[in-house]
KEDOKE-635164 format. One line per field, with one value per residue: residue number from 1; residue in one letter; chain; x, y, z of N, C-alpha, C in turn. Coordinates in Angstrom, 3 decimals, always signed. Atoms other than C-alpha are relative to their C-alpha. Example, Ala and Ser with C-alpha at 12.3 -4.5 7.8 and 13.67 -1.06 7.14 Angstrom:
<pts>
num <- 1  2
residuo <- A  S
cadena <- A  A
neast <- +0.890  -0.820
nnorth <- -1.190  -1.190
nup <- +0.000  -0.060
caeast <- +12.300  +13.670
canorth <- -4.500  -1.060
caup <- +7.800  +7.140
ceast <- +0.900  -0.770
cnorth <- +1.200  +1.090
cup <- +0.000  +0.730
</pts>
This chain:
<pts>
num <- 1  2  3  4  5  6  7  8  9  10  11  12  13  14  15  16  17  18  19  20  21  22  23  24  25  26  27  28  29  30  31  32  33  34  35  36  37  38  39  40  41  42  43  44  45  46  47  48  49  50  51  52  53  54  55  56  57  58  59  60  61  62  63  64  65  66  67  68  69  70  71  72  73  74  75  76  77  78  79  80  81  82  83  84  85  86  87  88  89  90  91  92  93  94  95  96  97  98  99  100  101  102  103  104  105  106  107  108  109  110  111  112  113  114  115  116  117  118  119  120  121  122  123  124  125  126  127  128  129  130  131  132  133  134  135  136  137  138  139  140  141  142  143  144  145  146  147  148  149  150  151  152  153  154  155  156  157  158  159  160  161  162  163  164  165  166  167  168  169  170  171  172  173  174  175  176  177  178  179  180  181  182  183  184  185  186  187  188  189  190  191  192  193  194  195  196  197  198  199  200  201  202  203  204  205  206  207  208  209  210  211  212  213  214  215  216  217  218  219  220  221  222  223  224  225  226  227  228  229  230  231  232  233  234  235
residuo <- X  X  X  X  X  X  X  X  X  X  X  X  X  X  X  X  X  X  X  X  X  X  X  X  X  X  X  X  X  X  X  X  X  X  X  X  X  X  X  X  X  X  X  X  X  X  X  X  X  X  X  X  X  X  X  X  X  X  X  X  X  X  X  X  X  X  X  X  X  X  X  X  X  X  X  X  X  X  X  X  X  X  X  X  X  X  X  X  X  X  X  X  X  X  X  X  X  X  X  X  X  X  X  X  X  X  X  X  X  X  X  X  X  X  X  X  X  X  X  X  X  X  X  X  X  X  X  X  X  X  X  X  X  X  X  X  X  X  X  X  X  X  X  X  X  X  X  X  X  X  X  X  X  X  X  X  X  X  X  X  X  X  X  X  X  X  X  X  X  X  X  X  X  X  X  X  X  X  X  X  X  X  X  X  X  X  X  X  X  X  X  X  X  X  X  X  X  X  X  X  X  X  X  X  X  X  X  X  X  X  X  X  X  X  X  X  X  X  X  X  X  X  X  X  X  X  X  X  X  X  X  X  X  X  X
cadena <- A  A  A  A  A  A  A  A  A  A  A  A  A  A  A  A  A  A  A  A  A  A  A  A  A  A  A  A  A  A  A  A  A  A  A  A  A  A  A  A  A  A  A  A  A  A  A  A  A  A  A  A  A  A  A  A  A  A  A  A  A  A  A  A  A  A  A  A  A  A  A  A  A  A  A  A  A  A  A  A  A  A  A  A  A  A  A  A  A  A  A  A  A  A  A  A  A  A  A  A  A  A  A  A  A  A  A  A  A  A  A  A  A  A  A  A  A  A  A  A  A  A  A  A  A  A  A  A  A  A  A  A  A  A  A  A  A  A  A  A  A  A  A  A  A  A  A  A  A  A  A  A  A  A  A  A  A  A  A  A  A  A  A  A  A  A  A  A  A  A  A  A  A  A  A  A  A  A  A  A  A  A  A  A  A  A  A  A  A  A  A  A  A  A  A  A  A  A  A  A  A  A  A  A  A  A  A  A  A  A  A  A  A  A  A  A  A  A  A  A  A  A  A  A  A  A  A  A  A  A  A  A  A  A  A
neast <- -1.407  -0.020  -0.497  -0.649  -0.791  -1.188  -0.433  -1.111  +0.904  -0.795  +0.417  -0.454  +0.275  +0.687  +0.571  +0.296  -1.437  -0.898  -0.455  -0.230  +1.238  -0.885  -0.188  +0.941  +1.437  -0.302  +0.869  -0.258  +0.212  +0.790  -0.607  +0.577  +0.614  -0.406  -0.136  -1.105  -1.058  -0.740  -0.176  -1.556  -1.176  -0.627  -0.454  -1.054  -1.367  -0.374  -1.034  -1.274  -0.696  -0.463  -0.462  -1.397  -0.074  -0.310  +1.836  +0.168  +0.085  -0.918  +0.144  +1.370  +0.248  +0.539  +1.318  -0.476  +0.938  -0.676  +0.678  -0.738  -1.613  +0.050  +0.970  -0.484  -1.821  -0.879  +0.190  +0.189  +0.680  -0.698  +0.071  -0.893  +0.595  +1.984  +0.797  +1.363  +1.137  +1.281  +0.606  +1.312  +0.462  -0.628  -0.974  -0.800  -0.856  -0.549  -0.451  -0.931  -0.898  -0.187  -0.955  -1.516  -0.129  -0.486  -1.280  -0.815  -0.798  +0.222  -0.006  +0.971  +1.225  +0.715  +1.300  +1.227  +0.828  +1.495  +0.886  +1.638  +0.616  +0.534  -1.377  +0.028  -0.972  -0.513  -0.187  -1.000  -1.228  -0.119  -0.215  -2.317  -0.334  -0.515  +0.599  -0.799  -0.556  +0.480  +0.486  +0.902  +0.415  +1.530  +0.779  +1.759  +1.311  +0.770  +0.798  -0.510  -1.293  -0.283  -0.945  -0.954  -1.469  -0.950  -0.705  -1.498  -1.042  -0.728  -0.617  -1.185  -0.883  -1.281  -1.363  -1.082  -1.263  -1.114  +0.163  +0.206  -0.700  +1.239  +0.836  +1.265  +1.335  +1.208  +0.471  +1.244  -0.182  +1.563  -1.070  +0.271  -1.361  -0.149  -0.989  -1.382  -0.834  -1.228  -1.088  -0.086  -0.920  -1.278  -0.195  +0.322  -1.540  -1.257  -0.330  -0.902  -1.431  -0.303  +0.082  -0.830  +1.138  +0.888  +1.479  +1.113  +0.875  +1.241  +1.198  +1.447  -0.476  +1.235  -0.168  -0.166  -1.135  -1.045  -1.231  -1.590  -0.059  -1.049  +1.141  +1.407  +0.440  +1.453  +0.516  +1.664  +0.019  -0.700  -1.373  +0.042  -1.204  -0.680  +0.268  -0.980  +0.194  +0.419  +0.890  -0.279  +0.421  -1.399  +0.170
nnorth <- -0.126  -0.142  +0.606  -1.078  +0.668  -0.643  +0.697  -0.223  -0.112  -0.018  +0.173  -0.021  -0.529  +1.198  +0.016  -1.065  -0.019  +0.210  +1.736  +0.784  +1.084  +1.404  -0.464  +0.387  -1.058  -0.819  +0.506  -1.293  +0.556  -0.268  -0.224  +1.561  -0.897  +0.323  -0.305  -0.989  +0.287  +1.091  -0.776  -1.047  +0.824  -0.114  -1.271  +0.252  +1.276  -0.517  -1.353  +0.574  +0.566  -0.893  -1.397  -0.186  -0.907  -1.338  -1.077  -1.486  -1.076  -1.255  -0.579  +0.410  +1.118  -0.948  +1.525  +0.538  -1.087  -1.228  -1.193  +0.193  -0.018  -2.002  -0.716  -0.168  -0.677  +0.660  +0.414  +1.398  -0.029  -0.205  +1.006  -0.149  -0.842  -0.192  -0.894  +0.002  -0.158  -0.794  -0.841  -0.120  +1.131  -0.161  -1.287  +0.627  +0.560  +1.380  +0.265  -0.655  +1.117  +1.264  -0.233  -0.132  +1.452  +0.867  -0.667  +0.395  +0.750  +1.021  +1.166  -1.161  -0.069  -0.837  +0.397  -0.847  +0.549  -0.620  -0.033  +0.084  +1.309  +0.004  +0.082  +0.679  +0.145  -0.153  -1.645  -0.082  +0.666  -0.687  -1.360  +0.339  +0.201  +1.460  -0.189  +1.008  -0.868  -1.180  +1.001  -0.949  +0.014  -0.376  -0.202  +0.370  -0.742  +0.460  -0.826  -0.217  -0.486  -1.191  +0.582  -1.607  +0.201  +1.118  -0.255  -1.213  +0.703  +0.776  -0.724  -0.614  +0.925  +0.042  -0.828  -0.131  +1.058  +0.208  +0.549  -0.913  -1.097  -0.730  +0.179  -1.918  +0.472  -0.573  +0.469  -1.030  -1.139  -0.798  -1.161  -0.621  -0.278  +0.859  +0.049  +0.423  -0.843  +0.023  +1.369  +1.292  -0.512  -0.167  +1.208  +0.339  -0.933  +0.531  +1.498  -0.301  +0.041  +0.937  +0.794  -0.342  +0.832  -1.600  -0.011  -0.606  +0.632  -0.468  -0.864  -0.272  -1.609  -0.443  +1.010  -0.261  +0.011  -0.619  +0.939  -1.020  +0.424  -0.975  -1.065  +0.134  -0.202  -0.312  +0.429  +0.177  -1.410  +0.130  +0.161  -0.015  -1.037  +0.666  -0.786  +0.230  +0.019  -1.220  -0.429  -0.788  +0.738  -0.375  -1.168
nup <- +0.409  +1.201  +1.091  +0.734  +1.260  +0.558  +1.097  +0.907  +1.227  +1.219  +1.337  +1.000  +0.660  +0.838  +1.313  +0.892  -1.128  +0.943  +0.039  +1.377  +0.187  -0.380  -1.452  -0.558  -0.489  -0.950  -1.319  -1.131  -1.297  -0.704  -1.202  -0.965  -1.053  -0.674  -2.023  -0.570  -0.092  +0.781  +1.508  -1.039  +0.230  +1.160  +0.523  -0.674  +1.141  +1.481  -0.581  -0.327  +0.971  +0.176  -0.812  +0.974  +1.006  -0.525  -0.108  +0.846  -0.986  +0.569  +0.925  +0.347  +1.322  +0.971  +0.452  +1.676  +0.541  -0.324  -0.620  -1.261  -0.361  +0.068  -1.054  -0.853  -0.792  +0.377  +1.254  -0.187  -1.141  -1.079  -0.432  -1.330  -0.070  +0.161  +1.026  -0.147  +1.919  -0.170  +1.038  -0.212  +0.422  +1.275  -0.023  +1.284  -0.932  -0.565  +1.775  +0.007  -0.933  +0.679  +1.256  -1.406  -0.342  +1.359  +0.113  -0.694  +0.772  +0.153  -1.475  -0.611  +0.196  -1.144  -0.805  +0.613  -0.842  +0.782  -1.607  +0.662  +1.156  +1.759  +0.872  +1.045  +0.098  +1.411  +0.544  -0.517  +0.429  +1.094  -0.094  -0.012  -1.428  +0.334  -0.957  -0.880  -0.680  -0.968  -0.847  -0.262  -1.965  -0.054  -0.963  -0.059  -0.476  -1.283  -1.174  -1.187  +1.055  +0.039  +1.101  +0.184  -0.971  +0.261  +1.302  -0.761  -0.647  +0.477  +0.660  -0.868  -0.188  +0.976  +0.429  -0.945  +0.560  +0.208  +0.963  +1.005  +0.539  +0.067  -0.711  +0.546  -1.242  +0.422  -1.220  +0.089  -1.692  +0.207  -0.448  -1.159  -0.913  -0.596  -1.277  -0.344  +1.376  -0.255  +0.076  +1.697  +1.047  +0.068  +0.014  +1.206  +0.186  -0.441  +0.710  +1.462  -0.169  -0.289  +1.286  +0.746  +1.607  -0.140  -0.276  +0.038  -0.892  +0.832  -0.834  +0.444  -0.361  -1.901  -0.810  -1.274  -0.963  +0.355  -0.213  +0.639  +1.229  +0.474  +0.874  +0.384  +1.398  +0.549  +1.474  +0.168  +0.364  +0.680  -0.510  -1.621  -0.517  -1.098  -1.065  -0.868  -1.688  -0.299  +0.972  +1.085  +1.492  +0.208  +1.087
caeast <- -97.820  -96.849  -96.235  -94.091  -93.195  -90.272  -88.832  -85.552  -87.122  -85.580  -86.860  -85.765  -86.624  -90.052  -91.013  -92.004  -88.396  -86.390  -85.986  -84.060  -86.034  -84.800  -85.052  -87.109  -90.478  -89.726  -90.749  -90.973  -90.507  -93.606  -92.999  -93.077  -95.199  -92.824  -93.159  -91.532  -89.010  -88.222  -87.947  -85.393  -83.355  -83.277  -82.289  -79.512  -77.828  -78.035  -76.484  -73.728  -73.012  -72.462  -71.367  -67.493  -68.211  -66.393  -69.340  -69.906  -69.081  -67.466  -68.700  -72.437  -74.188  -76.040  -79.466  -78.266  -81.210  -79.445  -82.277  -81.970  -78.452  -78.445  -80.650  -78.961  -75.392  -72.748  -74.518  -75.637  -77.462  -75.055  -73.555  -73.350  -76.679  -81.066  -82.257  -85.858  -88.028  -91.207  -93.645  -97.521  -99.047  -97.849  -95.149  -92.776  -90.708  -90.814  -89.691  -86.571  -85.594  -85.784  -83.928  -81.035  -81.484  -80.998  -77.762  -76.014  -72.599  -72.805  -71.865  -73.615  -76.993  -79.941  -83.150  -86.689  -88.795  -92.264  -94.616  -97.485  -97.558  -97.136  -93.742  -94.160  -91.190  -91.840  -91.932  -89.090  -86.576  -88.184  -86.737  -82.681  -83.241  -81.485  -83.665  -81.769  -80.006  -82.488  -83.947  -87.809  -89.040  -93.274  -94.392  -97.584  -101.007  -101.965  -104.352  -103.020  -99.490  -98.200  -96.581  -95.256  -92.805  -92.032  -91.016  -88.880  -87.133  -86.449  -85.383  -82.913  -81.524  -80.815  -79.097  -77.145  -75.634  -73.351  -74.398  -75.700  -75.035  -78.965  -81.542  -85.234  -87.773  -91.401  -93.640  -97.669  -97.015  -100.542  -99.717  -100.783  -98.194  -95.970  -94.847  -91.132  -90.481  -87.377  -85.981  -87.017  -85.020  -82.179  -81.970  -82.401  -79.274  -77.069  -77.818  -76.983  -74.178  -73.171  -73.773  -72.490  -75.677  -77.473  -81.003  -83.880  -86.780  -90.016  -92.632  -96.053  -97.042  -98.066  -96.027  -95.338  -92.147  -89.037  -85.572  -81.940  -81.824  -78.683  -81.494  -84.778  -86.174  -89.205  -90.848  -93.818  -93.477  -91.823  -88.703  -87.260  -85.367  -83.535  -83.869  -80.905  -80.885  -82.707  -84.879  -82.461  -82.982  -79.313  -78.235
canorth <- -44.344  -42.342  -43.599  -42.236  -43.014  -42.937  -44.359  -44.488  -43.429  -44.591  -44.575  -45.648  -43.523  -44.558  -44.797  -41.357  -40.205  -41.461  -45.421  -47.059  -49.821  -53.528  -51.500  -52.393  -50.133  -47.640  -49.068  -46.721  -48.416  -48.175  -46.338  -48.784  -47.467  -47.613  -47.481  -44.033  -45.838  -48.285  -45.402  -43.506  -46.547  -46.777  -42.963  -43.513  -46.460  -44.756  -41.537  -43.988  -45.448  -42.328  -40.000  -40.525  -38.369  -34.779  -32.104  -29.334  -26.323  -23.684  -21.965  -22.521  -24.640  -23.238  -25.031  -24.133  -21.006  -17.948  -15.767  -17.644  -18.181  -14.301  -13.354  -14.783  -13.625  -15.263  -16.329  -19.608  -20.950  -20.777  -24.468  -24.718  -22.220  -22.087  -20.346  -19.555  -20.495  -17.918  -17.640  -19.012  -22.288  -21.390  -19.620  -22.329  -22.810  -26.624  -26.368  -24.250  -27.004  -29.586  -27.752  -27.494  -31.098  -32.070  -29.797  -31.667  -33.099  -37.077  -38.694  -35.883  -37.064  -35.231  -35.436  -34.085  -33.942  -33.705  -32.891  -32.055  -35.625  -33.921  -34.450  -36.373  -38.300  -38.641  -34.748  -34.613  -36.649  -34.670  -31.688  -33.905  -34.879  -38.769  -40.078  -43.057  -40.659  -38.642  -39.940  -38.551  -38.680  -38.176  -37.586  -39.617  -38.135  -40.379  -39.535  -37.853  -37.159  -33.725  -34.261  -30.014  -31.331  -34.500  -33.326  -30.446  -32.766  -34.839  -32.112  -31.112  -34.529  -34.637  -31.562  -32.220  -35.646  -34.629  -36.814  -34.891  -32.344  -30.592  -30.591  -28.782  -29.436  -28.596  -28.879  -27.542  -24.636  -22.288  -18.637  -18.758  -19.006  -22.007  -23.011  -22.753  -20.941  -19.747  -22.688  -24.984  -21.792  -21.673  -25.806  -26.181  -23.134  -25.162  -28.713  -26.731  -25.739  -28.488  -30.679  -28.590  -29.476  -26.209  -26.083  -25.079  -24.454  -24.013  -21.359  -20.581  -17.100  -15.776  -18.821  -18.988  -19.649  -17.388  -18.785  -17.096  -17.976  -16.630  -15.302  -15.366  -15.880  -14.472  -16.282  -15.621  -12.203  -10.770  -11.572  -13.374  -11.297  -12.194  -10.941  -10.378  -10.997  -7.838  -7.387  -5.738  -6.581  -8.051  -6.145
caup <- +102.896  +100.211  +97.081  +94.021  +90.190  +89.103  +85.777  +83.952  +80.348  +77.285  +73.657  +70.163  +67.363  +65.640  +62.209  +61.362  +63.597  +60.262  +61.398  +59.008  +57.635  +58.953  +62.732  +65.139  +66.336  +68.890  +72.463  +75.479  +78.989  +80.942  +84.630  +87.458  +90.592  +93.582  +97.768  +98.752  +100.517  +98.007  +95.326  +97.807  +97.990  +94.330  +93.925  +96.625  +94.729  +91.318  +93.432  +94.672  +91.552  +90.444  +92.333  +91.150  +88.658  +89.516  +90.088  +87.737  +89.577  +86.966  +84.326  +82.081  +79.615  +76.852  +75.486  +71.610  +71.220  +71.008  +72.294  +75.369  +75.893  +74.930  +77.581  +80.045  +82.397  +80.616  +77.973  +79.561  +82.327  +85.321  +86.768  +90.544  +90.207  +90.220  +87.157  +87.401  +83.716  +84.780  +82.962  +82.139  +80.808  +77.163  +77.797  +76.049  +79.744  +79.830  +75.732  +77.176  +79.962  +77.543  +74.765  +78.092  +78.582  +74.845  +74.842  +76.970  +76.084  +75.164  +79.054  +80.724  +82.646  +83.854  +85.795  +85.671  +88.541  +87.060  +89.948  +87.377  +85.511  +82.049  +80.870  +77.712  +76.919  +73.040  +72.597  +75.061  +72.701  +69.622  +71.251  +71.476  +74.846  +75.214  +76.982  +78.050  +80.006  +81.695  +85.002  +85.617  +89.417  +89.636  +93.096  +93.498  +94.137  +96.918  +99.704  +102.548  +100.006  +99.872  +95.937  +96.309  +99.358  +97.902  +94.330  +96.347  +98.515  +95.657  +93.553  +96.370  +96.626  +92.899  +92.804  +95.985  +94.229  +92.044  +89.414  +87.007  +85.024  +84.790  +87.341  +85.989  +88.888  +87.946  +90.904  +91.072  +93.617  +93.699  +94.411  +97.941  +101.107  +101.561  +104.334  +105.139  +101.798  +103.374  +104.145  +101.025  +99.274  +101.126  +100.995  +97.285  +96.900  +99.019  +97.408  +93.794  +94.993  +96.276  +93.102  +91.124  +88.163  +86.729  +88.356  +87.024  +88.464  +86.313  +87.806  +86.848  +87.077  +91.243  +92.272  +95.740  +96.487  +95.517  +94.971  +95.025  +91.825  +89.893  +87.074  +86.592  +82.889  +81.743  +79.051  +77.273  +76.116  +72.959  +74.028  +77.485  +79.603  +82.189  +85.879  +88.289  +92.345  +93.583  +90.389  +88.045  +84.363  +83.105  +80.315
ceast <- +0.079  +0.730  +0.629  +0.200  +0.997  +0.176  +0.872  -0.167  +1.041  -1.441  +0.622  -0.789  -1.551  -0.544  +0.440  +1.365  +1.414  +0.715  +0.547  -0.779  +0.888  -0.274  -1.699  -0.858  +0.384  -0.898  +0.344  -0.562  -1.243  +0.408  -0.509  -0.281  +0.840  -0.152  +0.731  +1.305  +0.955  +0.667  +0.986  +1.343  +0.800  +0.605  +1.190  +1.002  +0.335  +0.981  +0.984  +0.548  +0.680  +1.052  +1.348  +0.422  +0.296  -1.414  +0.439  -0.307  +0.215  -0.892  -1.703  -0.433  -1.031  -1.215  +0.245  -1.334  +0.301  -0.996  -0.623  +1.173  +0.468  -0.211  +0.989  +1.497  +0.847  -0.253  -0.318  -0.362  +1.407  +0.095  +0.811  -1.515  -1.297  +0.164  -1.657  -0.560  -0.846  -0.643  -1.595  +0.091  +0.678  +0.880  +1.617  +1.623  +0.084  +0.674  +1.637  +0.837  +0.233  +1.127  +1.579  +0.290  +0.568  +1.550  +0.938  +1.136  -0.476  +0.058  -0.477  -1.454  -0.466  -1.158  -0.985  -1.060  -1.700  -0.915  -1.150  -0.053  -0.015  +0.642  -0.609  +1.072  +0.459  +0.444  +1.345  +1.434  -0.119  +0.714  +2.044  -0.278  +0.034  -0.500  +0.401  +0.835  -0.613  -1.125  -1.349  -0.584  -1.952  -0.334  -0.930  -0.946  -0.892  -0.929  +0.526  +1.853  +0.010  +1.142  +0.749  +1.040  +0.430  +0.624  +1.013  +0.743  +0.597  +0.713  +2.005  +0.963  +0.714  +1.116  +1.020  +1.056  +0.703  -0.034  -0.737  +0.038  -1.258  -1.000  -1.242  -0.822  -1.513  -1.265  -1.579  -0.022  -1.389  +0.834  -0.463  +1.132  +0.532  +0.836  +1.416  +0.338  +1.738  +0.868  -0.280  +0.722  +1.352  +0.858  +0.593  +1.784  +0.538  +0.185  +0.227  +1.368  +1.129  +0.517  +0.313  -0.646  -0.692  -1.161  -0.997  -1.154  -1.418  -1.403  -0.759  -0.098  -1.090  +0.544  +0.165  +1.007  +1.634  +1.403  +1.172  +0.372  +1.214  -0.779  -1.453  -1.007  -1.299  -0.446  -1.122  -0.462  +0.471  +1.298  +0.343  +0.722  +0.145  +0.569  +1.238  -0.673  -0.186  -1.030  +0.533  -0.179  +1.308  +0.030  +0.574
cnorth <- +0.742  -0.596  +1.055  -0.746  +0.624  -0.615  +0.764  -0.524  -0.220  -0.209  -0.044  +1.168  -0.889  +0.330  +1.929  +0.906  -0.130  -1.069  -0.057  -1.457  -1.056  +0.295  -0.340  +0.740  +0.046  -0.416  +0.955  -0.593  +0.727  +0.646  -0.752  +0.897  -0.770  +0.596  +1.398  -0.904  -1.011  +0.999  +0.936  -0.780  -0.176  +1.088  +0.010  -0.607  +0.520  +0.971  -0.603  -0.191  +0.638  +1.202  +0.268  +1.119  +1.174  +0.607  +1.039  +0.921  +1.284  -0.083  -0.060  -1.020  +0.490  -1.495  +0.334  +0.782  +1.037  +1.218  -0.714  -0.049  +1.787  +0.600  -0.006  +0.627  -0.887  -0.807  -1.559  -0.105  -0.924  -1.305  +0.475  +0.906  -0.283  +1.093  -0.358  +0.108  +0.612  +0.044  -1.137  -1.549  -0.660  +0.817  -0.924  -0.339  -1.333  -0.478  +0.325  -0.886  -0.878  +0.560  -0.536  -1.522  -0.165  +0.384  -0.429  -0.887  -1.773  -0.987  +0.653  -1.114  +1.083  -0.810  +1.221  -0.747  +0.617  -0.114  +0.232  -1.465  +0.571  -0.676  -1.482  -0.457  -0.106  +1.501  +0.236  -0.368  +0.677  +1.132  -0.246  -0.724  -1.991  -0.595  -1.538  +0.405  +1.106  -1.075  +1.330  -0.835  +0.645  -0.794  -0.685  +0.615  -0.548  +0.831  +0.462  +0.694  +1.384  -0.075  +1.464  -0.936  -1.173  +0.112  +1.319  -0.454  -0.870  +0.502  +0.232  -1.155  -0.423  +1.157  -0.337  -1.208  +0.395  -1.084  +0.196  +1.201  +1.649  -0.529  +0.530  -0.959  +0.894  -0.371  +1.131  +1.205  +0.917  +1.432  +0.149  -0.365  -1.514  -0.180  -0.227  +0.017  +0.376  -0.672  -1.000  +1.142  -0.383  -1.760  -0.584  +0.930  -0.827  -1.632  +0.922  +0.380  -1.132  -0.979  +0.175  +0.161  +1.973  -1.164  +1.012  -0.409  +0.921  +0.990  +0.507  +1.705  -0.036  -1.226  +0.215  -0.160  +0.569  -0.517  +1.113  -0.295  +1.188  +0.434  -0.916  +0.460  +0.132  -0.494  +0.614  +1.359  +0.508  -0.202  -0.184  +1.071  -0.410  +1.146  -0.014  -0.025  +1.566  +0.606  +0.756  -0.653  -0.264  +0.516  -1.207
cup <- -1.334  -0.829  -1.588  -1.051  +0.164  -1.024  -0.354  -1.578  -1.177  -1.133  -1.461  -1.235  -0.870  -1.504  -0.695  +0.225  -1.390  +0.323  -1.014  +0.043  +0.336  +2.349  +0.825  +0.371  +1.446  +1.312  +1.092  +1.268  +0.563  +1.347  +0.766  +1.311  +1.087  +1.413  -0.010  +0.038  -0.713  -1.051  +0.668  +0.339  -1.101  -0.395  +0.775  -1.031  -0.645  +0.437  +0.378  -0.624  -0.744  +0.082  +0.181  -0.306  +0.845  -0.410  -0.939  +0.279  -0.873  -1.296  -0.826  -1.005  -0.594  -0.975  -1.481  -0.107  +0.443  +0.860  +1.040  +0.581  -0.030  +0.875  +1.596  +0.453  -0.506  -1.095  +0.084  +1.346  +0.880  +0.721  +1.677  +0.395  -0.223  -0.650  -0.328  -1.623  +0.813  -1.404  -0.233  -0.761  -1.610  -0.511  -0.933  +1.455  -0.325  -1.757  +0.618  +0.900  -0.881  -1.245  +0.773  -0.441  -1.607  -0.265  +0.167  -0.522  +0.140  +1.245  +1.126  +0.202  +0.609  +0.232  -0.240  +1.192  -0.691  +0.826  -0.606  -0.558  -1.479  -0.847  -0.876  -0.663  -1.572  -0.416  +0.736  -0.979  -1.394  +0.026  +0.317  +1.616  +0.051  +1.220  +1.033  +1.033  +0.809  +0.895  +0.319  +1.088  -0.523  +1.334  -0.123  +0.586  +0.823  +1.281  +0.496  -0.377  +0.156  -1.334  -0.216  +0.587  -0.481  -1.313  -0.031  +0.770  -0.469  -0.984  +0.669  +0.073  -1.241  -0.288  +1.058  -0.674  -0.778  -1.410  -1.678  -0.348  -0.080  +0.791  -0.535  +1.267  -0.626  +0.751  -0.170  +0.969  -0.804  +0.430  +1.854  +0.921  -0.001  +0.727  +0.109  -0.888  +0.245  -0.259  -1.149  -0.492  -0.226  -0.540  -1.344  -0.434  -0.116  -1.114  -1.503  +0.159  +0.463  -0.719  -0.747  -1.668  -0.295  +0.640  -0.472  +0.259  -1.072  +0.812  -0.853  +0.786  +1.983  +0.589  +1.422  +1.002  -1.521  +0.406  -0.183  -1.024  -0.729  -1.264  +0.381  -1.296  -0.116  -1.137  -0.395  -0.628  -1.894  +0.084  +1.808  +0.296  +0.954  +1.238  +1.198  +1.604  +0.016  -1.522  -1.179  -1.396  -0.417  -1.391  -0.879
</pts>
């Protein structure tokens, strides 16, 4: 059976953070290892409890670093839309989701499917990101598991809810073929559109699966630049 973390990550500020003294030492929930289907029940509920909330279909949201927000079409990564971070190991992508994430107005959540295991939730909150408010999904690496398709079908299900405002998915894809690229593209589209959340989707360089992505950011260079549908560079 596969199995999956998930945890809803909070943390207080600690010590070195600028505690005020009298405050208590910064504790950071452990993640609790859950059944697939128990951890699909829990992502349901939360999506029910939610899902109220009007979707965020119009206009962008801006991570607060002008030479990203610059780069991109409108001057902000596109809600309702997949914007591709590209770019290499130290290319400073999973800095640029998290800046997004910290951006976010005050009743705004998001999610973070972390399909590598890196995401680090202290560096995450050094970078603004509230982390009482951001829900992170980790695929398990069980035997017989496939943690690409299960951290892309759980990507797809947070963008399709409607309950948040930022999706980043970050999944190990290799550059060789995967199967039913097509259709995980077109799937992932529809649930952003749907939901109404930006999506981004973190890619390593030679990945292997291409998204309609309303840009595609290049990191890692002297400067990103940002790639339109059909390969044009936007101006």
């Amino acid at each position: 059976m596969v199995r999956a973390e998930a945890a809803l990550v909070s943390a207080r500020q600690d010590p070195g953070d600028g505690r005020r003294r009298g405050e208590k030492p910064a504790v950071l929930e452990r993640p609790v290892l859950l059944e697939r289907p128990v951890l699909l029940e829990r992502l349901r509920d939360e999506i029910r409890r939610l899902e109220r909330r009007p979707a965020r279909r119009d206009g962008v949201l801006r991570c607060g670093r002008p030479e990203i927000d610059g780069a991109l079409p409108g001057g902000g990564f596109r809600r309702g839309g997949l914007t591709e971070l590209a770019g290499g190991p130290a290319s400073g992508k999973t800095a640029v989701a998290l800046a997004l994430l910290g951006a976010l107005p005050p009743d705004d959540l998001a999610a973070y499917v972390d399909g590598r295991g890196e995401l680090y939730p202290p560096a995450a909150a050094a970078l603004g990101v509230d982390l009482a408010r951001l829900l992170v999904v980790r695929p398990a690496r069980a035997r017989g598991a496939d943690p690409v398709m299960a951290g892309i079908w759980a990507g797809e299900a947070l963008l399709a809810s409607g309950a948040f405002a930022a999706v980043a998915i970050d999944v190990p894809l290799g550059g060789g073929w995967l199967r039913g690229e097509e259709t995980i593209a077109r799937r992932l589209q529809a649930a952003v559109e749907k939901g109404g959340a930006v999506g981004l989707w973190l890619a390593g360089p030679g990945t292997a699966l291409r998204l309609p992505a309303a840009a595609r950011l290049e990191l890692g260079g002297a400067r990103p630049a940002a790639i339109r549908r059909g390969g044009r560079r936007a101006s």
